[in-house]
N, C-alpha and C positions, 0 to 999 in steps of 0.2 A: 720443685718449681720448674724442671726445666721442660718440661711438658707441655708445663702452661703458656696462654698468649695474650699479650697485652690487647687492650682495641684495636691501637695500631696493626698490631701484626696480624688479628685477625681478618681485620678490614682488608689489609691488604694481599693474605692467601684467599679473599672470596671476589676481589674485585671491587670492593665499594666501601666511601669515604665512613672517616670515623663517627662523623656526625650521621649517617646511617644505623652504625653500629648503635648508638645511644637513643635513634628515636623507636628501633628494633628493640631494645631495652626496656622505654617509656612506656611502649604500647603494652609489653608483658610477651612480647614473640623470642627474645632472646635475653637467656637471664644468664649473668655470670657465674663459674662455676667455683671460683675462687674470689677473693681479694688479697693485696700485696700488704706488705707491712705500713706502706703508706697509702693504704685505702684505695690502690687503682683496683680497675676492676680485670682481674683476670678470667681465661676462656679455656676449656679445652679441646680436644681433637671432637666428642660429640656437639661441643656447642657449633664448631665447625661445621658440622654436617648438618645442624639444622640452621645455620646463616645460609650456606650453599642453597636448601632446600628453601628459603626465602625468597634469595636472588630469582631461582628458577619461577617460582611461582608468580613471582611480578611482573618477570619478562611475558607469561604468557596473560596476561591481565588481572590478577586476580588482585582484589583492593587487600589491606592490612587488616582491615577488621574478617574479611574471608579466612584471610591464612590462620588467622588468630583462633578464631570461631570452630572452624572445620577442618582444615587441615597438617597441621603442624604433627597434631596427634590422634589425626583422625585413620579408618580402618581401611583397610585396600575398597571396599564396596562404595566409603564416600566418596573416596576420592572419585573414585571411578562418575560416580555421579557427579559431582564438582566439576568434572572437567567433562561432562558429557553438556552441562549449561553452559558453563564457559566457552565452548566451543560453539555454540549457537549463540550465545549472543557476543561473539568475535564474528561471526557469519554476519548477523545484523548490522553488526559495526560498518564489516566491508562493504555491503549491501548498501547501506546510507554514504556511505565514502564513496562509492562506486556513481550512486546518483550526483553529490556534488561535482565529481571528477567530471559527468555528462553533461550537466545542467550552465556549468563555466564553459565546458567548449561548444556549446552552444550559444552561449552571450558572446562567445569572440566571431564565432560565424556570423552571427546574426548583425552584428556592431563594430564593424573592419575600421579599426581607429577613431572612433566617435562613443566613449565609455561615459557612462556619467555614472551619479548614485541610483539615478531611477532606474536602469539597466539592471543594476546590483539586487536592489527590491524585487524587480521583476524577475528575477534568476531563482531569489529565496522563496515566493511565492509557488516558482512551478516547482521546486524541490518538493515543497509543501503539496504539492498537488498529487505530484509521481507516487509519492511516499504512500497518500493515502488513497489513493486509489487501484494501490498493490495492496495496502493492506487489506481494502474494504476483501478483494478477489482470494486473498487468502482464506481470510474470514469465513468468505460463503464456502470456499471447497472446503472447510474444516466442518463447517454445520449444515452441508448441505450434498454431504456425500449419498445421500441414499437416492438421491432426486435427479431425474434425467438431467445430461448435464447442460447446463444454464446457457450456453454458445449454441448446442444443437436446438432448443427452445425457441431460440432468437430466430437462428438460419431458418426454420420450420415457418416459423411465421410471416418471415417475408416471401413466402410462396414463389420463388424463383423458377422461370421459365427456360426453355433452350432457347439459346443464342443469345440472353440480353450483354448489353451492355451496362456494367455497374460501375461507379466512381466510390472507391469508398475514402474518405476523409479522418484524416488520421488516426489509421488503420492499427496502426503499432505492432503488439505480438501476433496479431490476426490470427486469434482464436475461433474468431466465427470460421474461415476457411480452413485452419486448419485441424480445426475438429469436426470438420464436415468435407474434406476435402472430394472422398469418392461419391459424394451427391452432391458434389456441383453439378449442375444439368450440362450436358455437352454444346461444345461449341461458345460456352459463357464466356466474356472477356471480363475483366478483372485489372482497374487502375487503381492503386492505393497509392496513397499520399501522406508523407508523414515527415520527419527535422531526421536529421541523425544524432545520436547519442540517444535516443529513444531504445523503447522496444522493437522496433521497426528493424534495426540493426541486426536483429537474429533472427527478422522474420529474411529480409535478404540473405542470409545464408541459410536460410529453410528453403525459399525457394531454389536455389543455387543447384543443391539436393533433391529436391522432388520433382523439377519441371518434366522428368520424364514420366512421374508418377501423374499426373494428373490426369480427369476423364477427357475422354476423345472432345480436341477441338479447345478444349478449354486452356485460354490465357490468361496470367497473373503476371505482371509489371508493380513493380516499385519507382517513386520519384521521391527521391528527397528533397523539401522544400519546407519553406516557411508559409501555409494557408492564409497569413497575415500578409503576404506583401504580395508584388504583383505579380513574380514573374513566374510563381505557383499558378496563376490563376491567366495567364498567357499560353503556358501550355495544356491546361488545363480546355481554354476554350477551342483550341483546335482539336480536340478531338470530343466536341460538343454532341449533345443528342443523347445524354446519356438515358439510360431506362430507369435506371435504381440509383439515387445517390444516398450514401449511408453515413450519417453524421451522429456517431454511437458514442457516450461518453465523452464532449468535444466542450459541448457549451462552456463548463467550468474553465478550462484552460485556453480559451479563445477570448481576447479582450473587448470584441466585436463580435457577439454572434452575431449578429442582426445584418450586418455588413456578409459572414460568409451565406446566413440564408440568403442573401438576394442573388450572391453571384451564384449560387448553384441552383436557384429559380429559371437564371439564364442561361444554362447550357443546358438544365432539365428539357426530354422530348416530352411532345404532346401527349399527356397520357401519362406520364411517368410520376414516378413518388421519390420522395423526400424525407426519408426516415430517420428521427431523431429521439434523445430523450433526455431533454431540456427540463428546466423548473420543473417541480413536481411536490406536493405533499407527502413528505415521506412517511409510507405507511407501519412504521416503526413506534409513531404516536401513540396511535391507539391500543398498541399489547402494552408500551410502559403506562399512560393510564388508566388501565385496567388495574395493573400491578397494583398499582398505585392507591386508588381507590381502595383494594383487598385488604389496605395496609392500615385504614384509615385517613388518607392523607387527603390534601386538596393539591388536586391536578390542573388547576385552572392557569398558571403557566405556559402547558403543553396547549390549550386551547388559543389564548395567544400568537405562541407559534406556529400553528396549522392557519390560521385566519396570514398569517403576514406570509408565508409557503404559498398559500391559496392565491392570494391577490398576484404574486409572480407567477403563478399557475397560468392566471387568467390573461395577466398581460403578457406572456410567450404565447397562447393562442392567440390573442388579438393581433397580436406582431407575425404571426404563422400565414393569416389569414389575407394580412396585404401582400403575401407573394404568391399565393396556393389557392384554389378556388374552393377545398373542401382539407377540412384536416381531422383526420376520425384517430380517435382515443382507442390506444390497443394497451390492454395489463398483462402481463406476463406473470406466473405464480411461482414460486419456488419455496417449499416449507423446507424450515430451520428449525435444527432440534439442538435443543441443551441440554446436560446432564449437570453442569457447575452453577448453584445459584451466585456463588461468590461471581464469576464475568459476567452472567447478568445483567448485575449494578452494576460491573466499571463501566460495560456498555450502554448504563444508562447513563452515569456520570461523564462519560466522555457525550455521550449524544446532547447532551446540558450543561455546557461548562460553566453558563450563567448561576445554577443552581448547586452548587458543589456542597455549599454551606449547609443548605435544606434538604439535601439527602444524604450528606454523611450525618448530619445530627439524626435521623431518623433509617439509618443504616439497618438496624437489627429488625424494624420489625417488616421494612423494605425484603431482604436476605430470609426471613421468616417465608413470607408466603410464598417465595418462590421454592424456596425448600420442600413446603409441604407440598403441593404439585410434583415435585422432581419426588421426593418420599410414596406419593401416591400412585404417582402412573409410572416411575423409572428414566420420565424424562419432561421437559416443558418441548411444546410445538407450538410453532407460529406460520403460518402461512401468507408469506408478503407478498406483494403484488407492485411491480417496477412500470412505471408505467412508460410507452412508446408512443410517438404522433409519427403517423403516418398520410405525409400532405403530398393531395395528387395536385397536377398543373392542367 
């Protein structure tokens, strides 16, 4: 018996209380190797080693039913795998931590001793915004890697001349520049605009780094500010006349757009455009009704939803149109290939969260026809179309 160790003693060469020991126990992760003459439960030097190997795996995240499941007495190759996820989604973890960490020193910049609960709302919303508007970006370079890349697309489009002057509006990681940095046309100036704890944060230490790289003549400035309040928009007017103002991915997280179209109507030169991409019918509709359809289903839902998308379609032009004298409809395309029917559906499900009920009841035969497609051709393709307004003055 002198080998052996009570709970206590085990508990306490591994670091952690007894009542640990016993719910280690209950789950079936740690079984005693003995019992005493009065029924305690005794442990020995291996049980040791697999409590130690507990502690460790919790410390790096791993729940009780993981260790239970997969690792306790799983092969060098799971593990390996186990901790190749777990360390990705510890990544995630930080990543989400990292935005809240921004998103709070941002409500203290913004609200210098004046805090309320609406402040707090308003923090948890733009989390909610950050979050998925990284995701959507991840997204498309995951399914969209074969296809010129989607920044150069955009810059292409706005047909940029030598010398102009551009304002771009919350600019952030400024992909469009710098994934097109050596065809900016020379002599371009270049004001971005964006909060700190953004992405904007690394685009001023990108330029910090490249201002010697850039093409002849060509300037890029950073201002930190808030687009919502004035004194963005004071500096902003002294260096009026702009050629190109660019308000890409803004409207969602602006609680006013309408308010910053008008103020960059008036610092816009004669001549100049206003490029945005505001409300829009997402053309995402029509391949999940399609699917849909295939499946036998009624998609009339999704029709619905495109008529209520439409009418704010309609009413961002109509609102485009009292500051702009012309605002012409530009679609950019970028085809999206899938190989997994199973993210398909979650990405139908998440694009519907109203309908969770009515497509996981009808999951398989949803999951069915995208199968057969991905079975037939090797992969599903879609080719979506983002749409941009482009409003001259």
């Amino acid at each position: 018996m002198n080998d052996k160790m009570t709970s206590g003693e085990i508990a306490k060469k591994a670091g952690v209380s007894q009542k640990a020991v016993r719910l280690y126990d209950e789950k079936g992760l740690l079984k005693p190797s003995d019992y005493s003459e009065g029924n305690y439960r005794l442990y020995d030097t291996a049980a040791l080693q697999v409590l130690e190997k507990i502690v460790a795996l919790k410390q790096i995240g791993f729940s009780l039913e993981e260790i239970r499941d997969n690792l306790i007495q799983g092969e060098a190759s799971n593990v390996e795998e186990a901790l190749k996820i777990q360390l990705k989604n510890m990544e995630d973890k930080k990543y989400r931590i990292e935005k809240v960490i921004a998103a709070i020193n941002r409500t203290f910049e913004r609200n210098t001793g004046n805090l309320d609960w609406d402040d707090v709302a308003e923090m948890v919303r733009t989390i909610n915004l950050d979050q998925a508007a990284d995701e959507r970006h991840w997204d498309a370079l995951k399914h969209t890697s074969q296809e010129e890349d989607w920044y150069v697309k955009i810059f292409k489009s706005l047909n940029l001349s030598p010398d102009m002057k551009i304002l771009d509006l919350g600019c952030g990681y400024a992909k469009l520049w710098r994934n097109n940095r050596d065809d900016i046309p020379k002599g371009t100036k270049i004001f971005g605009y964006d909060i700190h704890g953004s992405w904007a944060d690394d685009f001023e230490k990108y330029l910090t780094e490249n201002q010697g790289k850039l093409p002849k003549g060509v300037e890029i400035s950073l201002e930190f500010d808030d687009l919502e309040g004035e004194s963005a928009w004071k500096k902003i007017s002294k260096d009026k006349g702009y050629d190109l103002i660019i308000a890409h991915y803004l409207s969602y997280q602006i609680k006013d757009f309408e308010a910053l179209v008008e103020r960059s109507s008036r610092v816009l030169s004669k001549g100049g455009v206003f490029s945005c991409n505001a409300a829009a019918v997402n053309g995402w509709h029509s391949f999940n009704k399609e699917y849909l359809k295939r499946a036998g289903l009624n998609p009339s839902f999704i029709d619905e939803i495109v008529n209520t998308e439409q009418a704010g379609q309609d009413a961002c032009d109509e609102m485009l149109k009292k500051y702009f004298k012309k605002v012409d409809l530009i679609t950019l395309e970028n085809t999206w290939h899938f190989t997994e029917a199973e993210e398909l559906f979650d990405r139908m499900c998440a694009r519907y969260p109203g309908q969770q009920k009515f497509l996981n009841d009808n999951r398989k035969k949803i999951i069915k026809v995208f199968e057969d497609d991905i079975n037939n051709n090797g992969e599903i393709t879609y080719t979506y179309g983002s749409l941009f307004r482009r409003c001259s003055k």
